[in-house]
C-alpha positions in Angstrom: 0.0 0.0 0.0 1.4 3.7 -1.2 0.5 6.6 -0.2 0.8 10.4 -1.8 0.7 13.1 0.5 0.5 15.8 -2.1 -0.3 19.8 -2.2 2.6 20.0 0.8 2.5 24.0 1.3 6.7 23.9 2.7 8.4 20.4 2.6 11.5 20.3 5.0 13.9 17.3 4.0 16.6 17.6 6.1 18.3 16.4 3.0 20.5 17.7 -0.2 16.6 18.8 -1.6 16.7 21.4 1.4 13.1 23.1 2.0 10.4 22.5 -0.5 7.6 24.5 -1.9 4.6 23.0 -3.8 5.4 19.4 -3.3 4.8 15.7 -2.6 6.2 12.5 -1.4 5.3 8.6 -1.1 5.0 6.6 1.5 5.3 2.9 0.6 6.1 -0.2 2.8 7.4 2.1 5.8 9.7 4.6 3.7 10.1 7.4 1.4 9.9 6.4 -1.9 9.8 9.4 -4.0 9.9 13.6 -2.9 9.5 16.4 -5.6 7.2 18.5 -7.0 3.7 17.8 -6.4 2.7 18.4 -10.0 4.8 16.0 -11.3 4.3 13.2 -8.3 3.6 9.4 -9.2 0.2 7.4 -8.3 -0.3 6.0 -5.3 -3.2 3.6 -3.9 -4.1 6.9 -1.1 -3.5 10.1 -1.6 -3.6 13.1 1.3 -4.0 16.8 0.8 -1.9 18.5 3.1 -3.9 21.4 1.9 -1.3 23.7 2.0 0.4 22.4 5.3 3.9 22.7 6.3 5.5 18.9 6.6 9.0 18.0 8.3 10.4 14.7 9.4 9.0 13.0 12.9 10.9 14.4 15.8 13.9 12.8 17.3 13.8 12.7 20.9 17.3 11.3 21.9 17.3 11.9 25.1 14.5 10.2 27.6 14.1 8.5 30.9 10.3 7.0 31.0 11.3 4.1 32.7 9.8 5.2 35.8 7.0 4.9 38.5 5.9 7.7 41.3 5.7 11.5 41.1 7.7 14.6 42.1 5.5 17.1 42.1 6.3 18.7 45.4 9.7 18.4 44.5 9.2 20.7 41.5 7.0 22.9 43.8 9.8 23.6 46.3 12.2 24.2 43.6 9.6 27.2 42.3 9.4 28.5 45.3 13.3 29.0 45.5 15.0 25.4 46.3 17.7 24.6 44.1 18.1 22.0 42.5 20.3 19.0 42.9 20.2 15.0 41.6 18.9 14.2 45.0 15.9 13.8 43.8 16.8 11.1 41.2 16.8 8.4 44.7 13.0 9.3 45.4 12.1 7.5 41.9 14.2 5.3 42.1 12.3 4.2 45.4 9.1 4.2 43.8 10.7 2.2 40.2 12.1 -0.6 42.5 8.3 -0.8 44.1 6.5 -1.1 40.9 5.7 -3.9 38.7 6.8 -4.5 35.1 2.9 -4.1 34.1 3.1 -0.6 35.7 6.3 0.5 34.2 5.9 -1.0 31.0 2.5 0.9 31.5 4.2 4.6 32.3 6.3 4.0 29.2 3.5 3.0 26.9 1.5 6.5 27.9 4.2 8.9 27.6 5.0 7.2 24.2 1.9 7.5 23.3 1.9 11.1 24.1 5.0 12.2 22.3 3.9 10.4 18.9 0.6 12.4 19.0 2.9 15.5 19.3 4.9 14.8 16.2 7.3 12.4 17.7 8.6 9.3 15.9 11.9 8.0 17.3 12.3 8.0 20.9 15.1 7.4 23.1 14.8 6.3 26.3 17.1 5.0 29.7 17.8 2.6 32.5 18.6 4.3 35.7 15.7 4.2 38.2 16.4 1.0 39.1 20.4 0.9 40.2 20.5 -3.0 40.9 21.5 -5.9 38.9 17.5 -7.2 39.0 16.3 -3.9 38.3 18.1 -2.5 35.9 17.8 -5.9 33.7 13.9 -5.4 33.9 14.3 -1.7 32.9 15.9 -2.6 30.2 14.1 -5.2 29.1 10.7 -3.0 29.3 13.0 0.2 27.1 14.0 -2.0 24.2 10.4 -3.0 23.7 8.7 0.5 24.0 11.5 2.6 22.7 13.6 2.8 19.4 17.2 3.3 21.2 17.4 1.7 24.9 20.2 3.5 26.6 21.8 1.7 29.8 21.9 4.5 33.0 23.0 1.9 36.0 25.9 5.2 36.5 22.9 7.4 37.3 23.4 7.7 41.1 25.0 6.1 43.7 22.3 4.2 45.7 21.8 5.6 49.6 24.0 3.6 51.4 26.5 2.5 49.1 29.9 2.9 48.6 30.4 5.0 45.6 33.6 2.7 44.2 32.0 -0.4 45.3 28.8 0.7 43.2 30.7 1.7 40.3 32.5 -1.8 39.9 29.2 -3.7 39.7 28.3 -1.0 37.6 31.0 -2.3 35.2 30.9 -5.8 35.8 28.2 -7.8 37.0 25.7 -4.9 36.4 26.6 -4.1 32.8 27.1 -7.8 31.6 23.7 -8.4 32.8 21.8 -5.2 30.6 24.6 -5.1 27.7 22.3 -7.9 25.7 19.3 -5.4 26.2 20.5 -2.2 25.2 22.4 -0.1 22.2 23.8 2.3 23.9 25.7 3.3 27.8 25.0 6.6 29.6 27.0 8.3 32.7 26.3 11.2 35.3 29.4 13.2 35.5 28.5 15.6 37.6 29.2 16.6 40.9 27.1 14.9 43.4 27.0 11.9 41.4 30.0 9.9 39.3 33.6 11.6 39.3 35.8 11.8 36.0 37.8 8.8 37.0 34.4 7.0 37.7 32.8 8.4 34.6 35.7 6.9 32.6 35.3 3.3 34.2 32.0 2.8 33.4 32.4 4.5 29.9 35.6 2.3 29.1 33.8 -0.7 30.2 30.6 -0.1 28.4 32.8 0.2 25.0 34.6 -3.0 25.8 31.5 -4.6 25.4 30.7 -3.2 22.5 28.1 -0.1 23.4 27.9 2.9 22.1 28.5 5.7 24.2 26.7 8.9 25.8 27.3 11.2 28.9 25.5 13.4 30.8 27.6 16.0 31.4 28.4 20.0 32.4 24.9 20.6 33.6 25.0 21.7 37.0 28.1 23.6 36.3 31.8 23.3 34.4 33.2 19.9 34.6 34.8 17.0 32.9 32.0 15.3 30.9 32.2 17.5 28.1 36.1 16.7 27.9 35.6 13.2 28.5 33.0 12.3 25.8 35.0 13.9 23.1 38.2 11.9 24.4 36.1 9.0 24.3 34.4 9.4 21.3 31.3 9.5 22.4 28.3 10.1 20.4 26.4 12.6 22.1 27.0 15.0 25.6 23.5 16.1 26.8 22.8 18.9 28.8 25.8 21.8 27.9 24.2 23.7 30.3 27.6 25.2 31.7 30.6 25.2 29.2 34.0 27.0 29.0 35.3 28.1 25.8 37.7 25.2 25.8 34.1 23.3 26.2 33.2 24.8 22.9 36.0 24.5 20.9 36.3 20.3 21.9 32.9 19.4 20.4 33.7 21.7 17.5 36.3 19.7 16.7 34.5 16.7 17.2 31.8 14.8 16.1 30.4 14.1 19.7 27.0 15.9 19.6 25.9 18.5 22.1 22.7 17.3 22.8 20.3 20.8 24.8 17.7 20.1 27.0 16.3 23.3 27.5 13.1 21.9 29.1 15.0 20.7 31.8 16.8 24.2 32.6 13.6 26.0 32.7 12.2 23.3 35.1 15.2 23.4 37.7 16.1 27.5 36.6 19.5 27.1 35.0 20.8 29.1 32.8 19.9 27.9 30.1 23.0 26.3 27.1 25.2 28.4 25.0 23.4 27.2 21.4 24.4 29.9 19.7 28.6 30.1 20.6 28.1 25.9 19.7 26.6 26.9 16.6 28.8 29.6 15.7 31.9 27.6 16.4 30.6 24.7 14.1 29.6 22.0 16.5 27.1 19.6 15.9 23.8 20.0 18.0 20.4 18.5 18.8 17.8 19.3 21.3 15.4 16.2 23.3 13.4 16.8 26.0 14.8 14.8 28.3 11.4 13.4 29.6 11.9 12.8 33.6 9.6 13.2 36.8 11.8 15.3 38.7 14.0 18.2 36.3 11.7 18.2 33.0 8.7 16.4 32.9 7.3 17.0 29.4 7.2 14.9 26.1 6.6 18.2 24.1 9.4 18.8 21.3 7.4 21.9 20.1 8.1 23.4 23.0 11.8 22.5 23.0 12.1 24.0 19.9 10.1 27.2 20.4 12.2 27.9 23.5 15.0 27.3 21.6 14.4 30.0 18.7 12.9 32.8 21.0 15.1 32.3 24.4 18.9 30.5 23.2 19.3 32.1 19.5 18.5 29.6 17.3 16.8 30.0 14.3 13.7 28.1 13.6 15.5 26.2 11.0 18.1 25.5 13.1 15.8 24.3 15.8 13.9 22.4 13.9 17.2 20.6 12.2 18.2 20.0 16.1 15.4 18.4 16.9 14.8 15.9 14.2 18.4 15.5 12.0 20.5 16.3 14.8 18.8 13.8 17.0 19.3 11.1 14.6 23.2 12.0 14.5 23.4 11.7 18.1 21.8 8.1 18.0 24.0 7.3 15.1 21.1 6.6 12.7 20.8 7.4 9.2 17.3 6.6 8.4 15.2 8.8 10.4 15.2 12.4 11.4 15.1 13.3 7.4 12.6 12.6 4.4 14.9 11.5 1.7 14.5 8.7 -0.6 15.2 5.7 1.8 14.5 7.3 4.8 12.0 5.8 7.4 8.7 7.6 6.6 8.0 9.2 10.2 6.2 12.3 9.0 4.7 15.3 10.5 2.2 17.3 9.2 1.8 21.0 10.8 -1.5 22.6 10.9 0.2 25.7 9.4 1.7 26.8 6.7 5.6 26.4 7.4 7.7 25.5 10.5 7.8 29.1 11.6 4.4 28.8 13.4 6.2 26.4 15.7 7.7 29.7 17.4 5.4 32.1 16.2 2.6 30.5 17.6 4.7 29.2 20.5 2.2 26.8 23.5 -0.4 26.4 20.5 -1.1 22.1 19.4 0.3 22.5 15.8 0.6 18.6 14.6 -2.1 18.2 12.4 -1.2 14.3 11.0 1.5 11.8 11.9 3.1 8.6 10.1 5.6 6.3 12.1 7.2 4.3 9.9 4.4 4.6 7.6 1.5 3.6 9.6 -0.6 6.9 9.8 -1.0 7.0 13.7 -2.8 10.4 14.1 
């Protein structure tokens, strides 16, 4: 079954075609077979009018944690009321996670899913890391790889209460890791102050890519520090959050091809400052944005919103956003067939209910996605 979605008022690509006017594409057996000009686009057994419509590639959302259970509201109400923030919080949901069953988690991940694809978001990214034993990490896993297109392995997300923080890191890397590896793409670490060191950071990262996973930190949120450094040295893929970076920050993923992965969301929510997009930009780094859907520091699956904040608060421009959110979150999960709407490509496409990508920051809070296709199943 094909399908023609035709009279496409501005087409993004992401691709050498750039931006479109007047055109079409088809959708056949879960990918883009053919983009150009609408007057000159092939039969298909379905055809939809995008009337008009602006269409771009599904977003990319590389950067998630919905493997979770319990709520942090009053945690977020302190903080508005002038309680900063710190990963603290991170051991209340872990609580809650370990308490929970596999039908509720697999549950919380199914909803929040759910919620992001009827917002325009096709690929999803999600993590371990609420669970921070052997048993519970596994299951986390487990329940990630089946609701999620990238399953990322967070067991270096905070040392339990109680443990010894070199102790914890060495099951982290052994026992811990051989246990999840089978499950999961992909290895995350905290390097931040308050939860895992440089020389900790390292461990788990070494240890991960001995076994084969690809690699992502967390990194320079709550202030300076070494992740930013050590997932370039490393070769990671992505460093998320860039909240705080020196120029020597700035320079290291320009000359890289690690990804700076923003999470503006999440700075609004705990009132950082919020990342330097525009010196990464200007300096030729690589960037993306993700929401970094959490219960405690940014608990929205909303893109849009990512993407508005990031063209009227952090300097981007909306095409820049909009590249961030959907190519540049595809580059930091090292895949090549989503995030653009090429010939080939997976057909995850959104359909705005405007005229052209602009409205997503001139019209900034308002519900834009008109239509959705994951992998060429309409789903909205």
């Amino acid at each position: 079954m094909s399908t023609l979605i035709t009279n496409i008022g501005e087409l993004t690509t992401n691709s050498e075609l750039g931006r479109l006017t007047g055109a079409a594409l088809v959708v056949e057996a879960g990918h883009v077979a053919w983009v150009g000009a609408a007057s000159a686009a092939p039969a298909a057994d379905e055809v939809f009018d995008a009337a008009g419509r602006a269409v771009l590639p599904g977003w990319v959302d590389s950067h998630t944690h919905l493997v979770f259970a319990g709520d942090r509201t009053a945690e977020f109400e302190a903080r508005m009321s002038g309680q900063p923030y710190s990963a603290g919080g991170i051991a209340t949901t872990v609580d809650a996670t370990r308490a929970a069953s596999d039908d509720e988690l697999a549950g919380t991940i199914r909803r929040h899913v759910a919620e992001a694809v009827a917002q325009g978001t096709t690929c999803v990214e999600t993590k371990t890391g609420y669970g921070l034993t052997v048993d519970d990490e596994v299951r986390s896993a487990r329940i990630a790889a089946r609701y999620a297109d990238e399953a990322t392995f967070l067991g270096a997300h905070l040392v339990p209460p109680g443990a010894d923080a070199d102790e914890y890191v060495s099951l982290v890397c052994g026992e811990m890791l051989d246990a999840v590896a089978p499950h999961v793409r992909w290895a995350d670490v905290f390097c931040e102050k308050g939860a895992f060191d440089a020389d900790q950071s390292r461990a788990v990262l070494e240890a991960a890519a001995a076994r084969g996973l690809g690699l992502r930190v967390h990194g320079n949120q709550l202030g300076e520090g070494p992740g930013v450094r050590l997932a370039v040295e490393l070769g990671a893929a992505s460093v998320d959050h860039c909240t705080h970076l020196s120029a020597a920050d700035v320079d290291a993923l320009a000359g890289s091809a690690t990804v700076a992965t923003l999470l503006p969301a999440c700075d609004l929510s705990t009132r950082q400052p919020l990342p330097p997009a525009r010196a990464l930009l200007d300096a030729g780094a690589a960037v993306a944005l993700a929401s970094n859907c959490n219960p405690g520091s940014s608990y929205t699956t909303s893109m849009a919103y990512c993407v508005a904040t990031a063209v009227l608060q952090m300097r981007m421009s909306v095409e820049e956003a909009v590249f961030a959110a959907t190519r540049g979150g595809a580059i930091a999960l090292g895949r090549e067939d989503v995030g653009h709407l090429a010939v080939g490509a997976r057909a995850d496409v959104h359909v705005l209910d405007a005229p052209s990508t602009t409205h997503l920051a001139y019209r900034p809070g308002v519900p834009l996605t008109h239509a959705v296709w994951r992998k060429g199943e309409r789903v909205r």
